[in-house]
DRENDO-1510 file (C-alpha; in Angstrom, 1 decimal, always signed):
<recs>
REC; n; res; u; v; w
REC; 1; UNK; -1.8; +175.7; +60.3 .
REC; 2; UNK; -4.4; +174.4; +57.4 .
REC; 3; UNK; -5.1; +170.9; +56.3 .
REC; 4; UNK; -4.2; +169.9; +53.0 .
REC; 5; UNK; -6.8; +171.5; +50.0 .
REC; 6; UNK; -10.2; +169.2; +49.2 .
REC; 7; UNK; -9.9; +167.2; +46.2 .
REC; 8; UNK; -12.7; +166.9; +43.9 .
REC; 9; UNK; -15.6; +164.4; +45.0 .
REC; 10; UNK; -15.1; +164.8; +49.1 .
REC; 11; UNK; -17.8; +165.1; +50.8 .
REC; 12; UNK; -17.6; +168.0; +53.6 .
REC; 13; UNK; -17.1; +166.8; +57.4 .
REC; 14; UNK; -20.5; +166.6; +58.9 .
REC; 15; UNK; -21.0; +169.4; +61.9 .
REC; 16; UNK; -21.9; +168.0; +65.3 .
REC; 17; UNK; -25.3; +167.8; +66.2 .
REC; 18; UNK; -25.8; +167.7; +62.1 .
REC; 19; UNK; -28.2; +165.1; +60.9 .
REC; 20; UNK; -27.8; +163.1; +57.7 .
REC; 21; UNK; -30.6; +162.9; +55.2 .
REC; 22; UNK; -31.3; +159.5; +54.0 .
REC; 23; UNK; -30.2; +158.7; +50.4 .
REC; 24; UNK; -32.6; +158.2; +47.8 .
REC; 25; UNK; -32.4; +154.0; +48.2 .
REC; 26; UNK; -32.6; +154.2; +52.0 .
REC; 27; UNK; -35.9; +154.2; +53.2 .
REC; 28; UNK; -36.8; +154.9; +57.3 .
REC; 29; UNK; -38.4; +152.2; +59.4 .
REC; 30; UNK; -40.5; +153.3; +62.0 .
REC; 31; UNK; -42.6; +151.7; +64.0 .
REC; 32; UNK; -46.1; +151.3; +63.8 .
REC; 33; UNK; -47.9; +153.0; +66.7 .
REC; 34; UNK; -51.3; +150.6; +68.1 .
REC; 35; UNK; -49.8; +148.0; +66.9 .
REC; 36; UNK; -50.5; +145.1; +69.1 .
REC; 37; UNK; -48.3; +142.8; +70.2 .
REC; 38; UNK; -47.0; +139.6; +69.7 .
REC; 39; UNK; -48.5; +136.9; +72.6 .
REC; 40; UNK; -46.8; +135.7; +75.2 .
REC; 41; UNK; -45.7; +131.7; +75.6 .
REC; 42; UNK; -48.0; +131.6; +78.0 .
REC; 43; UNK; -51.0; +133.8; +76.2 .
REC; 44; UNK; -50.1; +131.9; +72.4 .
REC; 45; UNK; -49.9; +128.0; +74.7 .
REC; 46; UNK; -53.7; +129.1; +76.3 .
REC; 47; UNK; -54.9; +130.6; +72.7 .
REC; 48; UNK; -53.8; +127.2; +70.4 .
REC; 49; UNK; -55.1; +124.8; +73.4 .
REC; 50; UNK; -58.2; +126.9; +73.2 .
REC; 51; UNK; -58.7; +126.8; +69.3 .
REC; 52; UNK; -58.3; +122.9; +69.5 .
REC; 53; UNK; -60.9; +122.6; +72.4 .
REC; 54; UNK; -63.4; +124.9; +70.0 .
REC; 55; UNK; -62.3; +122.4; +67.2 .
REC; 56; UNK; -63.2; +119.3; +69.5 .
REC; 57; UNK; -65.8; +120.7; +70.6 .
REC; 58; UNK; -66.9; +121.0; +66.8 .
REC; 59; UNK; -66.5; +117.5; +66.4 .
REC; 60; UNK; -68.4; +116.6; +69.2 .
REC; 61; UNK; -71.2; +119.0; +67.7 .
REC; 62; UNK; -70.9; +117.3; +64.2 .
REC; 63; UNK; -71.1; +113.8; +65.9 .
REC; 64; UNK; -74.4; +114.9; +67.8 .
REC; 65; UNK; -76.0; +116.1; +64.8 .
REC; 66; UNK; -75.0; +112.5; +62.5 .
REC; 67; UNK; -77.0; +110.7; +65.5 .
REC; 68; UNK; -79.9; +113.2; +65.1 .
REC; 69; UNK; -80.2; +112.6; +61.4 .
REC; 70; UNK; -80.1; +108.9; +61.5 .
REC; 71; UNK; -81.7; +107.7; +65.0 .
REC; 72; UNK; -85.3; +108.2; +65.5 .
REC; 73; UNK; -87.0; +109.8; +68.4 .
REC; 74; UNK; -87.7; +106.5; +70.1 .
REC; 75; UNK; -84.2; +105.1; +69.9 .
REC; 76; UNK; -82.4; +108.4; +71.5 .
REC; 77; UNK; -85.2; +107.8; +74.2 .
REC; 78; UNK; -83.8; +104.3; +74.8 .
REC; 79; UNK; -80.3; +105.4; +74.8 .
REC; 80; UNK; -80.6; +108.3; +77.0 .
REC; 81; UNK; -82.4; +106.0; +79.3 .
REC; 82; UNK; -79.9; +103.1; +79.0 .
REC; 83; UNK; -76.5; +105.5; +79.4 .
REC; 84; UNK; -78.8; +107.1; +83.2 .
REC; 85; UNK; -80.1; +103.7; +84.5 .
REC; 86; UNK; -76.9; +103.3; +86.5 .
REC; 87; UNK; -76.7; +107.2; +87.6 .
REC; 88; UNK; -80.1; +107.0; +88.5 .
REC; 89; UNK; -80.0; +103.8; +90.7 .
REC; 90; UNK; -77.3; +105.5; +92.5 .
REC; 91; UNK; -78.9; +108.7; +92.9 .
REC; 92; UNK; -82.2; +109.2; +91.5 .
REC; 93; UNK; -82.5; +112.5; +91.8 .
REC; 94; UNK; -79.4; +113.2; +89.9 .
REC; 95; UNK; -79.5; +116.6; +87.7 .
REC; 96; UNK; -78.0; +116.2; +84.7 .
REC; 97; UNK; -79.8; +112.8; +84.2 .
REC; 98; UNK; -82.9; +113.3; +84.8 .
REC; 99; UNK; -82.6; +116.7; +82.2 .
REC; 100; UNK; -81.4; +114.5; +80.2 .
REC; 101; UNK; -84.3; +112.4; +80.1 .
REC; 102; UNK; -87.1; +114.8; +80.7 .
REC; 103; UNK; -84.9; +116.5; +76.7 .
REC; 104; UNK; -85.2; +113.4; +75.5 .
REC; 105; UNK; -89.0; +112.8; +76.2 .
REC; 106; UNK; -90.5; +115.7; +74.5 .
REC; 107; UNK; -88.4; +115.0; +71.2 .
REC; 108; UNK; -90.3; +115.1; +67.8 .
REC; 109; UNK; -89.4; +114.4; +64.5 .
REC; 110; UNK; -89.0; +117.9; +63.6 .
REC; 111; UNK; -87.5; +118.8; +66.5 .
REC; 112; UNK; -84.3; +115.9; +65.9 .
REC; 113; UNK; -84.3; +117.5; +62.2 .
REC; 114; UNK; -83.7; +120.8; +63.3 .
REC; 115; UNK; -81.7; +119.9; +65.7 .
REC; 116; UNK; -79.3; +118.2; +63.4 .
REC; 117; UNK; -79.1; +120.8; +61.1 .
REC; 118; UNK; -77.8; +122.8; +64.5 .
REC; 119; UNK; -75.6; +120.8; +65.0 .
REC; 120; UNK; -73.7; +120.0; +62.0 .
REC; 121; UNK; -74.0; +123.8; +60.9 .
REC; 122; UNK; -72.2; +124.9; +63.6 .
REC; 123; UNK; -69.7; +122.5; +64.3 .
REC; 124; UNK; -68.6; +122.4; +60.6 .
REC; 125; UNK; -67.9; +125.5; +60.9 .
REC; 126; UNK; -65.8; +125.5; +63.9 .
REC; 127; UNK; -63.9; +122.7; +62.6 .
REC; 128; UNK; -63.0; +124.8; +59.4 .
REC; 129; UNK; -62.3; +127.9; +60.8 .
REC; 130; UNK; -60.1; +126.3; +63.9 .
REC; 131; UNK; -58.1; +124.2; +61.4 .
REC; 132; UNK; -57.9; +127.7; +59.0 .
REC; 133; UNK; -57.0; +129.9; +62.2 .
REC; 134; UNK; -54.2; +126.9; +62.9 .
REC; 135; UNK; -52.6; +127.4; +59.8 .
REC; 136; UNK; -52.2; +130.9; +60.1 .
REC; 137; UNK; -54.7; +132.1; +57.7 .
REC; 138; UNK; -55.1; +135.9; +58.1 .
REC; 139; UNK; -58.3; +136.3; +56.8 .
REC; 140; UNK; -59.9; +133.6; +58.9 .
REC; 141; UNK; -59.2; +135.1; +62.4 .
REC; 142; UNK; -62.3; +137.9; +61.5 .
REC; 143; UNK; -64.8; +135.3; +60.5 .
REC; 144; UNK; -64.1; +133.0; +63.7 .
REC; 145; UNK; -64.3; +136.6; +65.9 .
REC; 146; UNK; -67.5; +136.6; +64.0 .
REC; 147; UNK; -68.4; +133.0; +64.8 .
REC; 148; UNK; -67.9; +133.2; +68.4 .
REC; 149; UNK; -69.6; +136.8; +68.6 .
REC; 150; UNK; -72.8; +134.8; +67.4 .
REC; 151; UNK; -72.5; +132.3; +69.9 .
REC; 152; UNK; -72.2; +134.3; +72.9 .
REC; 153; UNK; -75.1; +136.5; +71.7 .
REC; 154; UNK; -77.3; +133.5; +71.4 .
REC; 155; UNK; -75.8; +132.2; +74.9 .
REC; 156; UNK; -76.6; +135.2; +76.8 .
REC; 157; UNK; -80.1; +135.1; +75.4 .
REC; 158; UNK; -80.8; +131.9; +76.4 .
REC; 159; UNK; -78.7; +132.9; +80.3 .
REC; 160; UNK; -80.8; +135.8; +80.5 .
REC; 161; UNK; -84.5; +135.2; +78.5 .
REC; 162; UNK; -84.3; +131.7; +79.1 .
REC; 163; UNK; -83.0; +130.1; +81.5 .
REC; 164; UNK; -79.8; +130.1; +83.6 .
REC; 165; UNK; -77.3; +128.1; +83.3 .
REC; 166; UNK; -73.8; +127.9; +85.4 .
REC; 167; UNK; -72.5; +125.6; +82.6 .
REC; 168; UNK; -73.2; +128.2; +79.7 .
REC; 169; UNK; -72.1; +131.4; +81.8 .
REC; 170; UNK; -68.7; +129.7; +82.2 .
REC; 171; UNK; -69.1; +129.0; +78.2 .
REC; 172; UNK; -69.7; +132.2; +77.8 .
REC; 173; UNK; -66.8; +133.7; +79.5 .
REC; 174; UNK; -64.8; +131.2; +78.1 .
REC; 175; UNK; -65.4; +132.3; +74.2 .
REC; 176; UNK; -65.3; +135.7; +75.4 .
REC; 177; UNK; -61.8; +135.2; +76.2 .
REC; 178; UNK; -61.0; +133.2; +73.0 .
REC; 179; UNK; -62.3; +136.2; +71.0 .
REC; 180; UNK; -60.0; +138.3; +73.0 .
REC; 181; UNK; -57.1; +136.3; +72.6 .
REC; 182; UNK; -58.2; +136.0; +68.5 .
REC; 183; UNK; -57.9; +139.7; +68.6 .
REC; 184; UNK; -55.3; +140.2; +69.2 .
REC; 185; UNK; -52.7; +137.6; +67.4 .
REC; 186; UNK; -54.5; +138.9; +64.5 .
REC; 187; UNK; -53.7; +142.3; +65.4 .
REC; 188; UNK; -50.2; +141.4; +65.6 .
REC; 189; UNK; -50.4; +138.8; +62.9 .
REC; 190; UNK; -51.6; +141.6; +60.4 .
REC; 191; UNK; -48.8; +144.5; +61.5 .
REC; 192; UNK; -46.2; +141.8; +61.0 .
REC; 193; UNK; -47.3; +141.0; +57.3 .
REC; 194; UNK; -47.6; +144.9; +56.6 .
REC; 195; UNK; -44.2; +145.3; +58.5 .
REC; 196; UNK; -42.6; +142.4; +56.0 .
REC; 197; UNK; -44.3; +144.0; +53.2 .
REC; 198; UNK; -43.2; +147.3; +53.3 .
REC; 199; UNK; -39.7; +146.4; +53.7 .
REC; 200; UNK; -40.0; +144.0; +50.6 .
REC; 201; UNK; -41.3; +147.0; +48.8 .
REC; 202; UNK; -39.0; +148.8; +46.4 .
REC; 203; UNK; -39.0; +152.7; +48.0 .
REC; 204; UNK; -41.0; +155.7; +45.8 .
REC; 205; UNK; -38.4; +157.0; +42.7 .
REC; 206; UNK; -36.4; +153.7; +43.3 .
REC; 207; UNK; -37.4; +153.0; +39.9 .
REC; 208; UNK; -36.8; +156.6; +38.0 .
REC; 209; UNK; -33.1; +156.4; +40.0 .
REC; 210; UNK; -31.6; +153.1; +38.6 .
REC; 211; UNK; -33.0; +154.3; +35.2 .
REC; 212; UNK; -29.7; +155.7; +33.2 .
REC; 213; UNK; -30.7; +158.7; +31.1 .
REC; 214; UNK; -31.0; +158.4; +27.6 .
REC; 215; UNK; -29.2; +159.8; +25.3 .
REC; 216; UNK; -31.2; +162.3; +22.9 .
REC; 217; UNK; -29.7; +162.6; +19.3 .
REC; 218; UNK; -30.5; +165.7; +17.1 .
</recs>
């Protein structure tokens, strides 16, 4: 026993195992491969709080450099010596205080200009490109990878060529990570904004389809 005859404009019963072909409006999603992804909480919480210690730590660079420019190299003598008196009469063979004074001692006019300049170069730009990175401005994650490339270049100079320092390996390490972590939210920052824009993309002969044939008179 037979079905009932097709009527005109059926479409024949697809086969098992058959596969439809997309239409001409449908467009297939697929996903990109090496794209990174997103953070976790716990990765994106340890990335922001370490953008806003680089940003602080820009201020604090910017604030060093505005003393430079304006205080002589006699009156940051007297302050570095006022802000250890107290350390020193405690302990008078204190590290960091009596570095601080023997820095201090051998400053120069030159030296405080430079110095300034330093300062206020580099902490500007940390201050900018944190506050840029914050807002999610794509093209600033490369520039502070750039930024904190330079740094740990010049650090392990001065850890290796110089003189060690426990302080700036653990600096070191610590922008090492933050470049990591800048990485890769950019990574997976970018794919997301090629993801959205493909899909907001009209698919190829989208145009020539909706376009009704003219008529063509003789």
């Amino acid at each position: 026993m037979t079905g009932p005859p097709p009527r005109p404009g059926d479409q024949p019963p697809s086969s098992p195992g058959r596969r439809e072909d997309p239409g001409p409006g449908t467009t297939a999603h697929t996903p990109a491969h090496g794209a990174a992804k997103p953070l976790s909480p716990a990765l994106d919480t340890t990335f922001k709080v370490g953008l806003v210690l680089k940003g602080l730590d820009g201020v604090l660079e910017v604030a060093g450099g505005i003393l430079l420019l304006f205080l002589s190299p006699q009156a940051i003598q007297h302050l570095a010596r006022a802000l250890t008196a107290h350390e020193l009469s405690e302990d008078p063979h204190d590290l960091i205080a009596r570095s601080l004074l023997h820095t201090t001692a051998h400053l120069s006019h030159g030296t405080t200009v430079f110095g300034a300049i330093y300062l206020l170069s580099h902490g500007i730009a940390k201050i900018v490109l944190v506050a840029l990175v914050l807002k999610d401005k794509l093209w600033a994650y490369p520039w502070l990878i750039g930024l904190l490339l330079a740094f740990i270049a010049y650090q392990l100079y001065r850890i290796t060529a110089v003189h060690f320092s426990i302080g700036l390996a653990l600096l070191t390490v610590f922008d090492a990570f933050l470049v990591w972590l800048t990485w890769r939210e950019y990574r997976s920052k970018r794919a997301h904004q090629q993801a959205r824009a493909a899909v907001a993309a009209p698919p190829p002969g989208a145009h020539r389809a909706a376009r009704p044939p003219s008529d063509r008179r003789t």
